[in-house]
Structures are given as C-alpha cells and as structure tokens.
C-alpha positions as a Markdown table, in Angstrom:
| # | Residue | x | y | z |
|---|---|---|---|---|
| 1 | Unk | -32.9 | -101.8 | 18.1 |
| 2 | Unk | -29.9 | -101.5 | 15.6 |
| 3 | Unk | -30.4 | -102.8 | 12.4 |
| 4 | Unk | -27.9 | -101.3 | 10.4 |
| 5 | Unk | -26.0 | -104.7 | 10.1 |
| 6 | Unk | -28.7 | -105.9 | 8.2 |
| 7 | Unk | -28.8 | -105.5 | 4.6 |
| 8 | Unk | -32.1 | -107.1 | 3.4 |
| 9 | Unk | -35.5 | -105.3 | 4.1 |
| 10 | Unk | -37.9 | -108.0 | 5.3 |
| 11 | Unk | -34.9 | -109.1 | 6.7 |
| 12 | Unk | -34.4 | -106.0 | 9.1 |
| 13 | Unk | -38.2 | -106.0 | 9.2 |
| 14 | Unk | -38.8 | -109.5 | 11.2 |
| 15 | Unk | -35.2 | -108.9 | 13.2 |
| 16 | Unk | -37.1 | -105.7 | 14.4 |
| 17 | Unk | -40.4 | -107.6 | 15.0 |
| 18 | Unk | -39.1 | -109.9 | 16.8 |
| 19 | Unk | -37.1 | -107.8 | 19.3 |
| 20 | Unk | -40.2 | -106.0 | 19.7 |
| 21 | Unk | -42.1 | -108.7 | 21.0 |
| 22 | Unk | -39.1 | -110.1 | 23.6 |
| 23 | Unk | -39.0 | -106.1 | 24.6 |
| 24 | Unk | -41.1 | -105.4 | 28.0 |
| 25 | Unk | -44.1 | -103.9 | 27.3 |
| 26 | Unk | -44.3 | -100.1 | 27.9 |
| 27 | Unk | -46.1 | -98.9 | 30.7 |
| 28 | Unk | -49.6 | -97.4 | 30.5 |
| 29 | Unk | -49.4 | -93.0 | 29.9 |
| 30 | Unk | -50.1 | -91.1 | 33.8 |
| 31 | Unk | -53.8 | -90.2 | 33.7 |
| 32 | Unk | -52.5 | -86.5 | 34.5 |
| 33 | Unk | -50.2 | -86.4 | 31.1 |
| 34 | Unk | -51.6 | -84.3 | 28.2 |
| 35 | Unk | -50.9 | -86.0 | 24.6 |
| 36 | Unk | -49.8 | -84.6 | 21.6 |
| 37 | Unk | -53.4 | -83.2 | 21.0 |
| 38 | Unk | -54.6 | -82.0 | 24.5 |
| 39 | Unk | -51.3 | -79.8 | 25.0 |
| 40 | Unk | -51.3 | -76.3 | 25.7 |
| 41 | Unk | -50.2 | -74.6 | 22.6 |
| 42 | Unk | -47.7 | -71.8 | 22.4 |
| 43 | Unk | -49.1 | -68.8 | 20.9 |
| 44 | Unk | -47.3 | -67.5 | 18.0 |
| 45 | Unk | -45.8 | -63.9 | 18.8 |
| 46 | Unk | -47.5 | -60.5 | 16.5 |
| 47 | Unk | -44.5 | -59.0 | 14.6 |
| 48 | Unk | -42.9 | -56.4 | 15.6 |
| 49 | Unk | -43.8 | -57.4 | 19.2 |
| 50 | Unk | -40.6 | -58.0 | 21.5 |
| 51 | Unk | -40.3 | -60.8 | 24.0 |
| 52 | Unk | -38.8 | -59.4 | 26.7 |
C-alpha cells in the first residue's frame, strides 16, 4: 500500500486500514516452516578460524 500521496497521519493511517481490510487474507504458515524463533541458528565462526 503506497501512502506517500498522503500528507496527514491519521489520514494515511485509516487509508492504510482500510486497504488492509479489502486485502485477501493471508494464508495460514506450512506446519513444516520454522519461525523466526525455531530456526536453526548460524554459529558464529572463532577468529582466526578460515572458512574454507
């Protein structure tokens, strides 16, 4: 939603409500996808270690 034609906060505010309730709601997250959270993390390298 671009609201950069706006110029007045509440304004923008209720143009942006609105077009969020006309949007299509989002469908539900895959049971098999991880969120933010549950993710595997990357572990941070020891210096002086190399990559490769």
């Amino acid at each position: 939603m671009n609201t950069k034609h706006v110029a007045d906060k509440a304004e923008r505010k209720k143009v942006k409500r609105d077009a969020r309730k006309k949007a299509a709601p989002k469908a539900k997250r895959a049971s098999g996808v991880a969120r933010g959270s549950m993710k595997k993390k990357v572990r941070k390298l020891v210096k002086g270690q190399r990559k490769r």
